[in-house]
Backbone as a chain_set.jsonl record, in Angstrom:
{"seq": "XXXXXXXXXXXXXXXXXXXXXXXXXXXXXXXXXXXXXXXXXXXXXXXXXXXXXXXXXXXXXXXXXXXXXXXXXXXXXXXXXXXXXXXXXXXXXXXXXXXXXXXXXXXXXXXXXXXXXXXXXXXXXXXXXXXXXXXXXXXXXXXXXXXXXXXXXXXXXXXXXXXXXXXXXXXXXXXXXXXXXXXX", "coords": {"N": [[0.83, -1.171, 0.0], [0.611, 1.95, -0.862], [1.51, 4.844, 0.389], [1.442, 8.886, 0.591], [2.892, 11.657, 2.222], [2.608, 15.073, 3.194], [5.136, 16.967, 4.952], [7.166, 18.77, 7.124], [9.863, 19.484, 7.15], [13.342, 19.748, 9.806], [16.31, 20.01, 9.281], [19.526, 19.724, 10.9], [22.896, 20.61, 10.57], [25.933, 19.412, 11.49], [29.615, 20.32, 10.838], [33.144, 19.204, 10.978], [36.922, 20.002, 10.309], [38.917, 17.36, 9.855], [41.894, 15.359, 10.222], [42.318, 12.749, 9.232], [43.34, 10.431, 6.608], [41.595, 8.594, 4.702], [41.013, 7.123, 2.237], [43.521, 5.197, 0.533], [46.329, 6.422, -0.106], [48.847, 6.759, -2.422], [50.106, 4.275, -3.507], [49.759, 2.301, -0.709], [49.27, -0.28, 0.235], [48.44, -2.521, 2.283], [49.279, -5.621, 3.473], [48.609, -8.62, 2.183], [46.894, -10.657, 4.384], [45.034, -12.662, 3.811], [42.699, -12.82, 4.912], [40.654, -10.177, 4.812], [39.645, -9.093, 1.761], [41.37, -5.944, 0.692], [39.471, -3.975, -0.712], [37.045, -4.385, 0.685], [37.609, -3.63, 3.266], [37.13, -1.817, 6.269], [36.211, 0.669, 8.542], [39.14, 2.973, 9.828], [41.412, 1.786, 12.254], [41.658, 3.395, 14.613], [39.608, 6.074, 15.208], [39.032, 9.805, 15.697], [37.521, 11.529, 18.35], [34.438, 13.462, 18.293], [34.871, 15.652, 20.306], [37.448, 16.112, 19.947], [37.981, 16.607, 17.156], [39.358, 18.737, 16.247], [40.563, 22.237, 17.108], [38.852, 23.957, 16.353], [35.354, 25.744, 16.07], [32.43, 23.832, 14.938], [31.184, 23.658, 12.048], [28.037, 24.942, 11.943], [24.421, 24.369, 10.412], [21.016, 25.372, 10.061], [17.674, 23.858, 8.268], [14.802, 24.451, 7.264], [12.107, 23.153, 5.827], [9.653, 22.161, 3.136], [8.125, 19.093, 2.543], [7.949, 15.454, 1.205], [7.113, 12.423, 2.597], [7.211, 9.564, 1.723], [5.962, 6.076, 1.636], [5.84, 2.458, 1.342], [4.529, -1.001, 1.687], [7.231, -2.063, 1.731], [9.491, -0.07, 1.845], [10.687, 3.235, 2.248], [10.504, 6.549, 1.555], [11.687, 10.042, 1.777], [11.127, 12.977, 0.218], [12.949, 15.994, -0.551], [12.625, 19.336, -1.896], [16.028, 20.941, -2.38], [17.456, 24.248, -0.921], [18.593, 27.432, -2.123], [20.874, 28.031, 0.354], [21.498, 25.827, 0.74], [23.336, 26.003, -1.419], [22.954, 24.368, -3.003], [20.528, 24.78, -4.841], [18.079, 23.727, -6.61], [18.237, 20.965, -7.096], [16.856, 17.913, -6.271], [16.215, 16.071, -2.986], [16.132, 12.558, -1.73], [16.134, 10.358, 0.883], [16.398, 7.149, 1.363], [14.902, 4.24, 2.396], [14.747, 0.63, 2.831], [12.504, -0.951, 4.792], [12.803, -2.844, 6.166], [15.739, -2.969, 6.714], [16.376, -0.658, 8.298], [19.333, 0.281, 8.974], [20.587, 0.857, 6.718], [20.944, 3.461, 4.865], [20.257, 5.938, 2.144], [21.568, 8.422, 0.429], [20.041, 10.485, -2.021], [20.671, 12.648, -4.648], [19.274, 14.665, -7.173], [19.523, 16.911, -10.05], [20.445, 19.904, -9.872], [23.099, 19.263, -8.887], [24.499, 15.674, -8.632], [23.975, 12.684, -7.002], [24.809, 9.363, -5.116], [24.775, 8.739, -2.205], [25.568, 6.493, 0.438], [24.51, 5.337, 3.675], [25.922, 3.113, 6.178], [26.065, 2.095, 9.19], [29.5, 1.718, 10.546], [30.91, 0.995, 8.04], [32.699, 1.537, 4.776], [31.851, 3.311, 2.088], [32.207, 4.17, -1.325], [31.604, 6.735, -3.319], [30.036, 8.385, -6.579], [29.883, 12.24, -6.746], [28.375, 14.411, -8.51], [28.92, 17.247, -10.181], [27.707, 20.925, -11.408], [30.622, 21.98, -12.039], [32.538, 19.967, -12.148], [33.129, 16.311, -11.686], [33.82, 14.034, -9.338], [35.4, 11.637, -6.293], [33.891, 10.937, -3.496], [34.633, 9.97, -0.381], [32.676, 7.709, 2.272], [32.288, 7.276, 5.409], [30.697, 5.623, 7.973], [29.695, 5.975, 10.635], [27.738, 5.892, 12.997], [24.194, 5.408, 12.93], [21.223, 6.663, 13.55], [17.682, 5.507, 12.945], [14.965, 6.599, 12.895], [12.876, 7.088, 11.478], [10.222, 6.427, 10.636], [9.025, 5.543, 13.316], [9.56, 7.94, 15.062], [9.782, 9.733, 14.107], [12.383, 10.944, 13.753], [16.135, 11.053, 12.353], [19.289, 10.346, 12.28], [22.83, 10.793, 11.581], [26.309, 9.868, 11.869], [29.102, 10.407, 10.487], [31.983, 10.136, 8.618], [33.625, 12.331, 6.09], [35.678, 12.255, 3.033], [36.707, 13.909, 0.559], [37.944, 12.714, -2.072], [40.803, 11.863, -0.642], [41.918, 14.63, 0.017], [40.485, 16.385, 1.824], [39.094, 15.923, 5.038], [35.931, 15.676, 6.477], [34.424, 15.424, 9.549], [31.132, 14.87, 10.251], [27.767, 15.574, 11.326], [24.367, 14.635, 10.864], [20.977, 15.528, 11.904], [17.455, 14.944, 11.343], [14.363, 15.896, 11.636], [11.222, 15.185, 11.006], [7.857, 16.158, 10.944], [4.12, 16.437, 10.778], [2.912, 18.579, 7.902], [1.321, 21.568, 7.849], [-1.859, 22.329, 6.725], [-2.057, 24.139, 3.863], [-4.505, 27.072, 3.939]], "CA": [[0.0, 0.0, 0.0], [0.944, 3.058, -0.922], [1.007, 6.301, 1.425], [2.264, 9.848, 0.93], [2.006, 13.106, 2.827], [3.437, 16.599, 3.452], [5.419, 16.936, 5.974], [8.098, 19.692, 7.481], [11.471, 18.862, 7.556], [14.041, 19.956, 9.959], [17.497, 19.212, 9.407], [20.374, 20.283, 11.713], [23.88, 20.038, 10.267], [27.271, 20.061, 12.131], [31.129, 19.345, 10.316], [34.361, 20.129, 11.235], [37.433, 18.874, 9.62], [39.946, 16.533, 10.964], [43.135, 15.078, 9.414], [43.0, 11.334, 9.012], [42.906, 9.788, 5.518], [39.834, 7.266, 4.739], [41.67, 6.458, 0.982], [45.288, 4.5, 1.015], [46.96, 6.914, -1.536], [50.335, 6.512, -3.002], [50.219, 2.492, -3.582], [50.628, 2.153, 0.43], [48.512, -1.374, 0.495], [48.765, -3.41, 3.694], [50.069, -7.001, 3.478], [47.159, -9.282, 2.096], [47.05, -11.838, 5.098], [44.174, -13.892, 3.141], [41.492, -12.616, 6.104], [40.337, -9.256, 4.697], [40.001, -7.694, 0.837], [41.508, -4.157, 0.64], [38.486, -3.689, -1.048], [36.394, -4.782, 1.759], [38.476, -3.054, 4.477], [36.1, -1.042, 6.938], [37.336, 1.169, 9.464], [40.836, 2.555, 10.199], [41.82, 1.369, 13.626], [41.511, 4.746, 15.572], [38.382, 7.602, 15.031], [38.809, 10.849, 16.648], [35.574, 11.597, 19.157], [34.19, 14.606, 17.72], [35.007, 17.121, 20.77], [39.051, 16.042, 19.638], [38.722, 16.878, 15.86], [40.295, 20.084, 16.128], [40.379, 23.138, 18.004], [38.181, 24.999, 15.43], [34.38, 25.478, 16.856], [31.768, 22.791, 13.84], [30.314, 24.807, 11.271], [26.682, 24.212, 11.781], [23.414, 24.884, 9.799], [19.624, 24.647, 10.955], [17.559, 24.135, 7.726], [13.703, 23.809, 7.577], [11.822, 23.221, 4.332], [8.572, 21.162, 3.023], [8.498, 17.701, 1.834], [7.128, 14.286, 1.337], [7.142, 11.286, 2.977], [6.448, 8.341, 0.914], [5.901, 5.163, 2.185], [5.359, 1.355, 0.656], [5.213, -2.157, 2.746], [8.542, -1.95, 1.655], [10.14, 1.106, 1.468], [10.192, 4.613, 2.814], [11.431, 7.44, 0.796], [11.705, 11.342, 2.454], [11.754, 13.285, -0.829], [12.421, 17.642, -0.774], [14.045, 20.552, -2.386], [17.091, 22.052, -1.439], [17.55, 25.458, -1.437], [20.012, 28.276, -2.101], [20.745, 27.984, 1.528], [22.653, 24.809, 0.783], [24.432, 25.86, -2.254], [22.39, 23.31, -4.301], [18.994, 25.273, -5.579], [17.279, 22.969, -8.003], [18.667, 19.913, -6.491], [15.772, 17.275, -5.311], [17.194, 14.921, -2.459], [15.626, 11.662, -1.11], [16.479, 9.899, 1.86], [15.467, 5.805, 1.007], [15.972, 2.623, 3.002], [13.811, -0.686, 2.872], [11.915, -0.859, 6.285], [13.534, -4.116, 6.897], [16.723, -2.554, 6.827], [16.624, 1.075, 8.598], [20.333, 0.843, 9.531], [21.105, 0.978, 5.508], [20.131, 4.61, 4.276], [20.95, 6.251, 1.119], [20.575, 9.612, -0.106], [19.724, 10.684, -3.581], [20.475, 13.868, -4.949], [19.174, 14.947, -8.706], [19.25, 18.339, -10.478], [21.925, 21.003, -10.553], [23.792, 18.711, -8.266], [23.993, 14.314, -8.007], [25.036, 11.87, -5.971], [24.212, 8.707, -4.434], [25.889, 8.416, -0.944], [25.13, 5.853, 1.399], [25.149, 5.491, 5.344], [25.449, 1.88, 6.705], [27.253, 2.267, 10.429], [31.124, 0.278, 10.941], [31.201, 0.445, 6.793], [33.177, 2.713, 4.029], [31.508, 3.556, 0.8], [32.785, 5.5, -2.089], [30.501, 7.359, -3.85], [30.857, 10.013, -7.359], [29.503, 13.313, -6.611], [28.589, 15.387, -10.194], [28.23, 19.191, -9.784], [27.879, 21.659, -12.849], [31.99, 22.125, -12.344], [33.305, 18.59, -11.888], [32.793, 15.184, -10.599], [34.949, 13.688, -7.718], [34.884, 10.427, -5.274], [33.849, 11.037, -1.912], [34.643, 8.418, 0.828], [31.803, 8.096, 3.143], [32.542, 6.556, 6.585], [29.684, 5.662, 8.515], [30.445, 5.785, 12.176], [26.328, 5.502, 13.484], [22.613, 5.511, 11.907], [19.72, 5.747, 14.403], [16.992, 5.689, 12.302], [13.646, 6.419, 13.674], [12.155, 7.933, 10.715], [8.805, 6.026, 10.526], [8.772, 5.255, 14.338], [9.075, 8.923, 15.895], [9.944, 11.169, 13.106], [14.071, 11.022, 13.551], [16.879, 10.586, 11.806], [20.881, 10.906, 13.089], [23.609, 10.332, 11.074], [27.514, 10.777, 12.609], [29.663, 10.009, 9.654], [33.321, 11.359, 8.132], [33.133, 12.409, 4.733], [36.691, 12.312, 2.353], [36.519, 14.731, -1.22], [39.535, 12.151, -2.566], [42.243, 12.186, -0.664], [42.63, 15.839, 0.0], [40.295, 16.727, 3.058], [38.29, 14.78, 5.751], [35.63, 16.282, 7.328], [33.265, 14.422, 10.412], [29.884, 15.682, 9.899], [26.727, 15.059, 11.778], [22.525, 14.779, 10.65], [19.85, 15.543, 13.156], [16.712, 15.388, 10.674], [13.291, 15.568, 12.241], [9.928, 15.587, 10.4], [6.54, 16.685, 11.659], [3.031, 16.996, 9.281], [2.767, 20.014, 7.165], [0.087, 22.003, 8.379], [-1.864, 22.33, 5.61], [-2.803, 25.571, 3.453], [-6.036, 27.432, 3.11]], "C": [[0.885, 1.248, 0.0], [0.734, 4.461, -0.396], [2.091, 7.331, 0.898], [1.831, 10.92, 1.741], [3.09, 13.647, 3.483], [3.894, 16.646, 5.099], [6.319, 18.169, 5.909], [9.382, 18.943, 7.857], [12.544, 19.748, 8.125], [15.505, 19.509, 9.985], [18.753, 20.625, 10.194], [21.841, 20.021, 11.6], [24.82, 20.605, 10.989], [28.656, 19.702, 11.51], [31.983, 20.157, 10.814], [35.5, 19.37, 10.569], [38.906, 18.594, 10.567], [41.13, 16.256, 9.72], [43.641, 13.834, 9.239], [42.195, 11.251, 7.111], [42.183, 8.621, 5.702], [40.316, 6.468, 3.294], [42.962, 6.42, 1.686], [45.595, 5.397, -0.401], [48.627, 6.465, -2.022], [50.752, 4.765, -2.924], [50.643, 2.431, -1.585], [49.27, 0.948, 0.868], [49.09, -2.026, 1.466], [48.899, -4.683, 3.029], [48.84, -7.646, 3.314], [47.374, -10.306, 3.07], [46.224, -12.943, 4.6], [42.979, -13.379, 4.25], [40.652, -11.629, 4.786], [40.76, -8.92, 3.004], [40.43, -6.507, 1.199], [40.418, -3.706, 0.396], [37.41, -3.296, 0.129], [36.72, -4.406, 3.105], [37.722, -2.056, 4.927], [37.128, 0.338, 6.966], [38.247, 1.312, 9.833], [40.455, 2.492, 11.482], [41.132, 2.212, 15.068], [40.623, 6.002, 14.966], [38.948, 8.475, 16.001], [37.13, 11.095, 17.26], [35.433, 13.325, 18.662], [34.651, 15.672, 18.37], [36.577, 16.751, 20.479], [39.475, 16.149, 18.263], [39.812, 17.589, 15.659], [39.825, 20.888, 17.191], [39.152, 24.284, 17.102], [36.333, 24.443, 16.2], [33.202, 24.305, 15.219], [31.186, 24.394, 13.199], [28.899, 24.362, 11.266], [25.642, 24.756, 10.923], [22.34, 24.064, 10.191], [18.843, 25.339, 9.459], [15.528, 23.896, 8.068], [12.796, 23.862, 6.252], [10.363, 22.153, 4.492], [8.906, 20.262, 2.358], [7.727, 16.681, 1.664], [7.466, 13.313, 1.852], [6.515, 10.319, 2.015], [6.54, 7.048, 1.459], [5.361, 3.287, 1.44], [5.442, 0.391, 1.677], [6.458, -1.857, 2.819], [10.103, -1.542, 1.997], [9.789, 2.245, 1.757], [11.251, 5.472, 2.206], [10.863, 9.109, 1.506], [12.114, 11.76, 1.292], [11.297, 15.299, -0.348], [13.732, 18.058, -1.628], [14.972, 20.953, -1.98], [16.997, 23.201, -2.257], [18.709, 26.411, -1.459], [20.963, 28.066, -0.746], [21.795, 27.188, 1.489], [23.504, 24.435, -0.395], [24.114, 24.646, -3.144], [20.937, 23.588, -4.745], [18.892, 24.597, -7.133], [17.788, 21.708, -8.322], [17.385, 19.219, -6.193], [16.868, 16.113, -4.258], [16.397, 13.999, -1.614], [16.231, 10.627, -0.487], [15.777, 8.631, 1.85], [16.359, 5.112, 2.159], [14.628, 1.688, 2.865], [13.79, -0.478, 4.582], [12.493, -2.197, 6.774], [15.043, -4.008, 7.214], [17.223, -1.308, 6.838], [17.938, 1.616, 8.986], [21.272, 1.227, 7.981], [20.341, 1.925, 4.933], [21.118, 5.337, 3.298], [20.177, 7.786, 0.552], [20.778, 10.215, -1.074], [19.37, 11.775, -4.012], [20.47, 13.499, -6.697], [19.195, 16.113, -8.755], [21.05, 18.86, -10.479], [23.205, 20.159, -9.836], [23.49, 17.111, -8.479], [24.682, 13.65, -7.682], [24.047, 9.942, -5.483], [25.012, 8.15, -3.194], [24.706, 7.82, -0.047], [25.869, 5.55, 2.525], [24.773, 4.035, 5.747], [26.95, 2.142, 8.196], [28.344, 1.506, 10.189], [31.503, 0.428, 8.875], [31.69, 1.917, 6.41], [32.204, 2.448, 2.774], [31.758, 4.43, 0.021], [31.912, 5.733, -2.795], [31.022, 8.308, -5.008], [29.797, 10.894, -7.07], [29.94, 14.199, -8.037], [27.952, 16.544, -9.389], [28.534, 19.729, -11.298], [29.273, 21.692, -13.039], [32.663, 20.635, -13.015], [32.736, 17.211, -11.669], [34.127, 14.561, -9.939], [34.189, 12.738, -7.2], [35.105, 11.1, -4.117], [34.017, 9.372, -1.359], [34.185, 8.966, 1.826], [31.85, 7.066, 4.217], [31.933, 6.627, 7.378], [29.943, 5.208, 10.496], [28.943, 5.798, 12.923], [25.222, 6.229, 12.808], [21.926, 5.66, 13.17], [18.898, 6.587, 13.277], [15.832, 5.627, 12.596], [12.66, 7.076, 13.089], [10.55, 7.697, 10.636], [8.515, 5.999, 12.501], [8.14, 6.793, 14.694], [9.769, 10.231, 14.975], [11.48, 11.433, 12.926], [15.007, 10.263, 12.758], [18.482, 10.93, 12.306], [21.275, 9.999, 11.919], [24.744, 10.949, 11.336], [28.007, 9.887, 11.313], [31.4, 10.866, 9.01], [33.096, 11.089, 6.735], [34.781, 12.739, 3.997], [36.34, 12.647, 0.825], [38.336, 13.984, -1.349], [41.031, 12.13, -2.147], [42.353, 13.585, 0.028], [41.614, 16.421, 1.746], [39.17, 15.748, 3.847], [37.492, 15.828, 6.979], [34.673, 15.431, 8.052], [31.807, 15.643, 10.515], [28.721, 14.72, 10.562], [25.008, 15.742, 11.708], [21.959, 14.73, 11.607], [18.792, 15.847, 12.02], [15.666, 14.834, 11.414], [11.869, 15.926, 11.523], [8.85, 15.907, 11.403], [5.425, 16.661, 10.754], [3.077, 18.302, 9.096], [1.47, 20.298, 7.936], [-0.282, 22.34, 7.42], [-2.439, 24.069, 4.992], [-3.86, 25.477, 3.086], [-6.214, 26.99, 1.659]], "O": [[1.77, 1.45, 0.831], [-0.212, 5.143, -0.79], [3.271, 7.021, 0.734], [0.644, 11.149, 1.974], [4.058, 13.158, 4.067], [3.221, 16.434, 6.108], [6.381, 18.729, 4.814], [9.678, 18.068, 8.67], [12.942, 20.601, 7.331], [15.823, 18.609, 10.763], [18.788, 21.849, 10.068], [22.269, 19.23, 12.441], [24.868, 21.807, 11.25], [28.899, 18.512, 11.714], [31.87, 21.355, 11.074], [35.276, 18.209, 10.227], [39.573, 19.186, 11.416], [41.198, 16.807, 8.621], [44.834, 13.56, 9.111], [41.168, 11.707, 6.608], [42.181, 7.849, 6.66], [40.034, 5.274, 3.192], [43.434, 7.002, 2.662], [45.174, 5.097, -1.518], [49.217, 5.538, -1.467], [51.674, 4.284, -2.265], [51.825, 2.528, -1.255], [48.416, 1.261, 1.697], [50.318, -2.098, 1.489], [48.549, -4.699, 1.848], [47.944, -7.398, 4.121], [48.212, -11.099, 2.64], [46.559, -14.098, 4.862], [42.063, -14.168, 4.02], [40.086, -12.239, 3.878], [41.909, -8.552, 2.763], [39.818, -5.954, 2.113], [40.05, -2.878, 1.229], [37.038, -2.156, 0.404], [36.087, -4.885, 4.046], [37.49, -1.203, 4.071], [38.019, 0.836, 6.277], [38.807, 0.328, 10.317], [39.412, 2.987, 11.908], [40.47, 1.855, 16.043], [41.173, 6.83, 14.24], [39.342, 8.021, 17.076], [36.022, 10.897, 16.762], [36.326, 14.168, 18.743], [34.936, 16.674, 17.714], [37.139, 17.582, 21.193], [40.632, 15.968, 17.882], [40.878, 17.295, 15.118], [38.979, 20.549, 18.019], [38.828, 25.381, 17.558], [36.052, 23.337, 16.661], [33.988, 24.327, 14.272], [30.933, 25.528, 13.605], [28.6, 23.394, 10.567], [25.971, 25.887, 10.563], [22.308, 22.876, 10.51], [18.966, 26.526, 9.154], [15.112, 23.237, 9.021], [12.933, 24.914, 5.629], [10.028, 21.546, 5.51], [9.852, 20.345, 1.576], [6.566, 16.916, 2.0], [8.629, 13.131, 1.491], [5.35, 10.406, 1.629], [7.683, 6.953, 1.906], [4.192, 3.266, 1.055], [6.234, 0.61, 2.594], [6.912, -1.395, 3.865], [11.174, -2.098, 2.241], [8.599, 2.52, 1.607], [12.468, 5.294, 2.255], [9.658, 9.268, 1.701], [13.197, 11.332, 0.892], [10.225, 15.814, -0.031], [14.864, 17.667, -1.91], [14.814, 21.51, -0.894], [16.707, 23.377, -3.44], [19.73, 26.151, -0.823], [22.125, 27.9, -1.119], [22.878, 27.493, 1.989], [24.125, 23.394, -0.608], [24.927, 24.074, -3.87], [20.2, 22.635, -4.998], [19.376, 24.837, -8.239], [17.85, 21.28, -9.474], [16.576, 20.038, -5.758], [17.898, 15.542, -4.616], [15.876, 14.566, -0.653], [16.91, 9.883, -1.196], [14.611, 8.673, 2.243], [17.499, 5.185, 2.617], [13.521, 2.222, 2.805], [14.65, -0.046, 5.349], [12.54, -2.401, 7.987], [15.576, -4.869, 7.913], [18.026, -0.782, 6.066], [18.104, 2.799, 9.282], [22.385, 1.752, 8.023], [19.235, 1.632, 4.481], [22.34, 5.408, 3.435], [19.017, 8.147, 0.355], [21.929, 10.646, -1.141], [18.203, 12.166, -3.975], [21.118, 12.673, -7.34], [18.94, 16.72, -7.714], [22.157, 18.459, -10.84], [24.327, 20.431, -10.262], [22.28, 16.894, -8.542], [25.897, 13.713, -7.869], [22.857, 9.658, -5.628], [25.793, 7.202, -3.279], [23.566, 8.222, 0.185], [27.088, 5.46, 2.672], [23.6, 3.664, 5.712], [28.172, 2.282, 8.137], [28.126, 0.487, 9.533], [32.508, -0.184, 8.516], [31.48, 2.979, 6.995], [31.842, 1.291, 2.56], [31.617, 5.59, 0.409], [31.199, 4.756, -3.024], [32.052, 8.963, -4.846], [28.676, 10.387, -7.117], [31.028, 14.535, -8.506], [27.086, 16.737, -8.536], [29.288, 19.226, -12.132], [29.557, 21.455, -14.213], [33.132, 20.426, -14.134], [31.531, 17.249, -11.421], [35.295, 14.802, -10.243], [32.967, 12.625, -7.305], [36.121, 11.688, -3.748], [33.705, 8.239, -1.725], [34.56, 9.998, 2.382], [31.436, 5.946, 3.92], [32.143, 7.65, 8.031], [30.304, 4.23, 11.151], [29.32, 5.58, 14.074], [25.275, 7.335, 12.27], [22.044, 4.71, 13.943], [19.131, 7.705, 12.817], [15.396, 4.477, 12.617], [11.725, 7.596, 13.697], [9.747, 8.628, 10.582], [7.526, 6.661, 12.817], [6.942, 7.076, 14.7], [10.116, 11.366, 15.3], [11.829, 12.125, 11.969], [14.835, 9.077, 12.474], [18.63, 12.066, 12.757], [20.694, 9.045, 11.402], [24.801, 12.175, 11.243], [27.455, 8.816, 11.065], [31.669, 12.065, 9.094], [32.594, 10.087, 6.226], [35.233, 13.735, 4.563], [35.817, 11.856, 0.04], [39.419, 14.423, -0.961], [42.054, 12.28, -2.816], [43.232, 13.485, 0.884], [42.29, 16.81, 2.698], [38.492, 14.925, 3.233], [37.988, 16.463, 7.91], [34.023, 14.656, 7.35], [31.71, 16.841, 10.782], [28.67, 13.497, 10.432], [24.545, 16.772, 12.197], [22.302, 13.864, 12.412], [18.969, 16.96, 11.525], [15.709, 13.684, 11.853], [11.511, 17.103, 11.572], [9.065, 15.889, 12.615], [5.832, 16.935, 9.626], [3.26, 19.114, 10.004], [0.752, 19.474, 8.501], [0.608, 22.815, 6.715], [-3.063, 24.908, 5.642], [-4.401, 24.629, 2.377], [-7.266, 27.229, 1.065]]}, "num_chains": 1, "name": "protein.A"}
């Protein structure tokens, strides 16, 4: 069965950037013991805890916008606009996961900007990011999901984010829906 409906979306972003690499650059491959692909290689060893990134205070942003919730047995998709605000006007971006698997979320930007980056906690995923300039691999390092989007309206995501090699920033989602109130 199929459900949608308007909702308000707050999202609450915080990053700051740190200084570990998430890519092995310059051929510097670890010793195949036969356990572990490189490929398949999570987590490095040691995370910084967010109040030890740096000394610099997070850059945060508090956004609030309208949207949809869509919903199937299945599947639950959070679809809105972004706006100038976030430096991607005329962007759509939807937030999917199968309801049987809320700790695997993926989010799906189209328009002037796209992407498909996904958040599964303990895991790396590389992702290409197209913008009108360029495209580039991000490495997306999922360090915790709570996902409580259908339950009580929340979403968290603590994750470090790598533009190729060159900077690493830890960035954290607080997104909370509510119903639209509707217009006259």
């Amino acid at each position: 069965m199929l459900s949608r409906r308007n909702v308000m979306i707050s999202i609450h972003t915080s990053r700051r950037g740190i200084s570990i690499p998430l890519f092995r650059l310059g051929g510097e491959a670890e010793p195949d013991d036969g356990e572990t692909p490189e490929d398949e290689e999570d987590m490095p060893d040691e995370l910084p805890d967010w109040e030890e990134d740096s000394g610099d205070e997070p850059e945060q942003a508090d956004l609030l916008m309208e949207g949809k919730l869509v919903t199937t047995s299945r599947r639950a998709e959070l679809v809105y606009e972004e706006s100038e605000l976030t430096g991607m006007e005329g962007a759509v971006t939807k937030i999917c996961f199968e309801q049987n698997s809320p700790g695997l979320v993926s989010m799906l930007r189209s328009g002037t900007v796209s992407t498909a980056l996904v958040f599964e906690a303990g895991r790396r995923h590389i992702c290409v990011y197209h913008t009108p300039f360029s495209c580039f691999e991000v490495c997306v390092q999922t360090l915790e999901v709570q996902n409580r989007l259908l339950e009580e309206g929340t979403l968290f995501l603590d994750y470090l984010i790598e533009i190729h090699g060159l900077r690493t920033e830890h960035c954290r989602m607080n997104l909370r829906i509510c119903d639209a109130v509707p217009t006259p």
